[in-house]
C-alpha positions, -999 to 999 in steps of 0.1 A, spaced: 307 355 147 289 357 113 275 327 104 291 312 70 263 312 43 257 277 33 238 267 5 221 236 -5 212 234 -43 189 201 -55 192 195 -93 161 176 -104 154 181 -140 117 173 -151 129 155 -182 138 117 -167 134 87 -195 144 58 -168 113 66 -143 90 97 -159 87 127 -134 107 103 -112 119 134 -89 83 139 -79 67 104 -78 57 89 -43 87 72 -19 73 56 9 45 77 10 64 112 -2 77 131 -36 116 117 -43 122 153 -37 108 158 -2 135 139 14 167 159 -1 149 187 10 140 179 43 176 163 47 192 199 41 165 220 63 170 196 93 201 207 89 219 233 116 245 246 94 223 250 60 212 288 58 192 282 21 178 255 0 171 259 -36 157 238 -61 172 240 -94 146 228 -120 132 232 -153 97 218 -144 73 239 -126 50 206 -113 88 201 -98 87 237 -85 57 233 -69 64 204 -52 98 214 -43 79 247 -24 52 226 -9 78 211 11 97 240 20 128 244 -6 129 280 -26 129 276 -65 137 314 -75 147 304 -112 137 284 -138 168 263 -148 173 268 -188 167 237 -214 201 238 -225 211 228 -190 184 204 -185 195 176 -211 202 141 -206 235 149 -208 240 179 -190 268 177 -166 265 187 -129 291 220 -130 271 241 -156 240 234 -137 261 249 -106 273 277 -125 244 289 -138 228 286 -107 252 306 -83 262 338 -113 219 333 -112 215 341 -73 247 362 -75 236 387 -103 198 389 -90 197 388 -52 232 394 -49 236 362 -28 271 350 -29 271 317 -7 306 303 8 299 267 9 274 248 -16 257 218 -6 249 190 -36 221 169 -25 207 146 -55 171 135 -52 184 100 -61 197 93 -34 168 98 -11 184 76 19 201 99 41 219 89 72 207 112 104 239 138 107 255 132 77 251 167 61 264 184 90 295 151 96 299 163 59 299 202 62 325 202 94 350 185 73 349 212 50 347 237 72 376 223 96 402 219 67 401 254 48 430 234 27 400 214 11 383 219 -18 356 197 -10 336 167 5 325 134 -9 304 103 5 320 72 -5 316 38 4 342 2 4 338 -3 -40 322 -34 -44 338 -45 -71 378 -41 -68 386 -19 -103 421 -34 -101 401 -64 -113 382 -48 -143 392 -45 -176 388 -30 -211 383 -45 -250 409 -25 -266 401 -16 -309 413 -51 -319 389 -73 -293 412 -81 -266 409 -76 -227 437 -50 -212 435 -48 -178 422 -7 -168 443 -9 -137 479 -21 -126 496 -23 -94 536 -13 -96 557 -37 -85 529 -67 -87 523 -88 -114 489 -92 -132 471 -78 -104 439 -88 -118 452 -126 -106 461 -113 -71 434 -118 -40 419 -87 -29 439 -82 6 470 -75 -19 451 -47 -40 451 -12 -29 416 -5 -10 389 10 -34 358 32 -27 330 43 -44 310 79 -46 279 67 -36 261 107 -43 249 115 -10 262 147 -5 287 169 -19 306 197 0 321 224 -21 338 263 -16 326 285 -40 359 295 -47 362 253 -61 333 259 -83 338 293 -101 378 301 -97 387 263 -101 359 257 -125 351 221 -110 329 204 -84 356 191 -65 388 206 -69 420 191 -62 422 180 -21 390 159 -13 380 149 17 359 119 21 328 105 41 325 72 46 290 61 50 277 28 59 271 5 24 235 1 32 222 35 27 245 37 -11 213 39 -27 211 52 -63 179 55 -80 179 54 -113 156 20 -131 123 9 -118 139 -16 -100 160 3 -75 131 21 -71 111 -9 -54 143 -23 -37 151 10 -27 116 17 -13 111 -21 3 141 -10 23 125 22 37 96 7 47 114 -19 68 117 12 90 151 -6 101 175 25 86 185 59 111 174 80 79 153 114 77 125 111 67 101 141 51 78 129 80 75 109 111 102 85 121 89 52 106 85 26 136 97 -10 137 75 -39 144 72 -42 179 91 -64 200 53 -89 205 23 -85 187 -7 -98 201 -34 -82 181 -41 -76 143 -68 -49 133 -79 -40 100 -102 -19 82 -125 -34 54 -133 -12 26 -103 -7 10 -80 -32 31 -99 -63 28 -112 -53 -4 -103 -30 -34 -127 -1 -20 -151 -5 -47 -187 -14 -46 -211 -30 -71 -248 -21 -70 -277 -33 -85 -312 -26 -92 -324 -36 -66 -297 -18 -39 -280 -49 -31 -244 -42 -28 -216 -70 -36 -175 -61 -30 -144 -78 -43 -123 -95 -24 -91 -117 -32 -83 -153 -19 -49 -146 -11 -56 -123 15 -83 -148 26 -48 -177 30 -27 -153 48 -52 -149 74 -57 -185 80 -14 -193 77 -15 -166 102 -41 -185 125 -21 -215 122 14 -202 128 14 -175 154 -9 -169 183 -21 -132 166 -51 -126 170 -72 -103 139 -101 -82 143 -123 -62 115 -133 -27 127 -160 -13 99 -178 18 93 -199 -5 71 -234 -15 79 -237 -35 49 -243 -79 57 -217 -80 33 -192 -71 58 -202 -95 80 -205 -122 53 -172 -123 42 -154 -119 80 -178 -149 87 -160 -171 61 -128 -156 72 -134 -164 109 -122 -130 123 -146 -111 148 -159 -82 133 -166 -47 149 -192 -27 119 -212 6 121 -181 19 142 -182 61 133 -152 65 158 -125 39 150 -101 51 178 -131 52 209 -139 13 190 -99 3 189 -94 19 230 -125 -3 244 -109 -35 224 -77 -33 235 -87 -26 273 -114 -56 271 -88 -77 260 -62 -66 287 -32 -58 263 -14 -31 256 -17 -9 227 19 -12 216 13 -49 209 -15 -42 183 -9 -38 150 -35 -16 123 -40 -14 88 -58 13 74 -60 29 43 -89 60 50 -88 96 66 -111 80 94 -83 50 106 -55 78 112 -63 86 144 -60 51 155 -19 49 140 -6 64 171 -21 48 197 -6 15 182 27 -4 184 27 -6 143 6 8 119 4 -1 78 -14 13 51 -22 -2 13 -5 15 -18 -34 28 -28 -44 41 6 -49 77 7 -20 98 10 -23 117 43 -27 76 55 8 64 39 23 94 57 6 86 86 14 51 89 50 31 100 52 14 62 31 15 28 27 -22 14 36 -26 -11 5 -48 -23 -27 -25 -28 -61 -34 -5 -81 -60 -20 -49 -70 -39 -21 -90 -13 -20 -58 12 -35 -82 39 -14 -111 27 19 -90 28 7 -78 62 5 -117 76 38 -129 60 55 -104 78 40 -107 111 45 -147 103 83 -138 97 88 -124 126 64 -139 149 60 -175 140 65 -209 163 102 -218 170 
């Protein structure tokens, strides 16, 4: 049988006032982008992606992670207001008229909504294709708020309820188990015939179909601070989501040993020299109480492992009574003999790194964490990003949550 040409198309517009060049800014470690797109090419039933955007640093992120972006989309469909459909539109009489690509199904994936539940493209496309009555599919969750209970300020100030129930009265007064159940779109996905989008001349049509997800993963980006709730959330490594790279781990079930890197874990990765060569580093006192809380509420034990050869090192893991491991060129031959001298096993350890040369050590542990300001190819590497940067809290953040979970009854 010929396989039905599915399409996934990803608006992401370069224009954004809430969070500038918010499509491409890091998530846990990757562009906003990369998950969409990795969402709809882990798909089995997608046959094309294409990224429809106005913004060739967009473009080029969008190819870097494996999405086509054949057209540039045009400014007067790249406004603040710009609805979805002419964005559609545009795009399929685009593909249609140059490639002569006529798609049966279309795929919406918004980069927004980066939190993707494993299966739920393809949950969503078998709907559609299963009921050729439909027009299309739509994610929706339970509404939070019940609209039966919302209301309006009409032109002369007062409230008029913007939904009644027949036969009950003042259904805004009425407890929630006698109001018709409510969802909400929560912008997932969207599955739609192309017939829905150019005959019908809308992104749904008439018969929908819906998805219901779980309410956890309705995330919406859209202000800074869905952005760091959002992104605390994935790196809790606790949601069955795709991810652009590995599958983040949880923290183990034990944890027996901490290990972290100094430059640029313990401190900020900077170094002051003077005349003389004598090298001085910063380091911050938080980081400094979290180790000792840690001491005094768990039975974890922490270790430094250092490529530094500088008494500075030693200096300040002295006054932070943690053994320390320095002049170590191989981290992963130093982290194998530690853990087998200490008879545990590697998937109760715990590593924080935030350098090229601790990567090789991320997946021989249980858990493995890297600063915000580590570099990238580490915060891909590595189970969660903290959010705290190194020299900054990232060793602090590391001990309240080992203390969380790990602490004395």
């Amino acid at each position: 049988m010929k396989q039905t040409e599915i399409l996934t198309l990803i608006p992401a517009r370069g224009n954004s006032k809430s969070i500038p060049k918010k499509n491409i800014q890091e998530f846990a470690g990757y562009p906003l982008i990369a998950y969409s797109i990795t969402a709809a090419l882990r798909s089995k039933y997608v046959t094309r992606v294409v990224v429809s955007t106005d913004n060739e640093e967009i473009a080029s992120v969008s190819r870097e992670f494996g999405a086509e972006t054949p057209f540039s989309r045009p400014e007067e469909f790249s406004r603040d207001d710009t609805m979805d459909f002419p964005v559609f539109e545009h795009a399929l009489h685009w593909l249609e008229e140059n490639e002569k690509y006529r798609p049966e199904v279309v795929v919406q994936l918004r980069p927004t909504s980066p939190v993707i539940p494993i299966g739920l493209i393809d949950d969503a496309i078998e709907g559609l294709l299963n009921h050729p009555e439909a027009d299309s599919v739509r994610c929706v969750v339970p509404s939070d708020q019940n609209p039966y209970k919302m209301w309006h300020i009409d032109p002369n100030g007062n409230l008029k309820p913007i939904l009644k129930v027949e036969g009950l009265l003042e259904s805004y007064n009425a407890p929630r188990q006698k109001l018709p159940k409510t969802y909400w779109q929560t912008g997932h996905v969207d599955v739609i015939r192309r017939d829905t989008l150019l005959k019908k001349h809308s992104m749904s049509g008439d018969m929908i179909l819906p998805i219901l997800i779980d309410p956890k993963y309705a995330i919406d980006i859209d202000t800074p601070l869905d952005w760091i709730r959002a992104e605390r959330l994935v790196n809790e490594g606790l949601l069955d989501m795709i991810y652009p790279g590995k599958q983040s781990r949880a923290l183990p079930e034990k944890v027996k040993l901490l290990v972290l890197d100094f430059d640029g874990v313990l401190t900020d990765n900077r170094v002051w020299v003077d005349q003389d060569g004598m090298e001085t580093i910063a380091a911050s006192r938080s980081d400094g109480m979290g180790l000792e809380l840690l001491r005094e509420k768990t039975e974890i034990e922490v270790v430094v492992i250092s490529k530094e050869t500088n008494p500075v090192v030693a200096a300040r893991c002295k006054k932070l009574k943690i053994p320390v491991f320095q002049s170590v060129a191989q981290k992963e031959i130093a982290l194998r003999e530690l853990v087998n001298k200490k008879n545990i096993n590697f998937s109760d350890v715990v590593y924080v790194g935030n350098d090229i040369n601790d990567i090789d050590c991320f997946p021989l542990v249980g858990f493995a964490a890297a600063p915000q300001d580590a570099y990238i190819s580490v915060k891909r590497s590595a189970d969660i990003v903290l959010e705290h940067s190194g020299g900054f809290g990232a060793v602090r953040e590391i001990c309240e949550m080992l203390i969380k979970k790990y602490s004395y009854q």
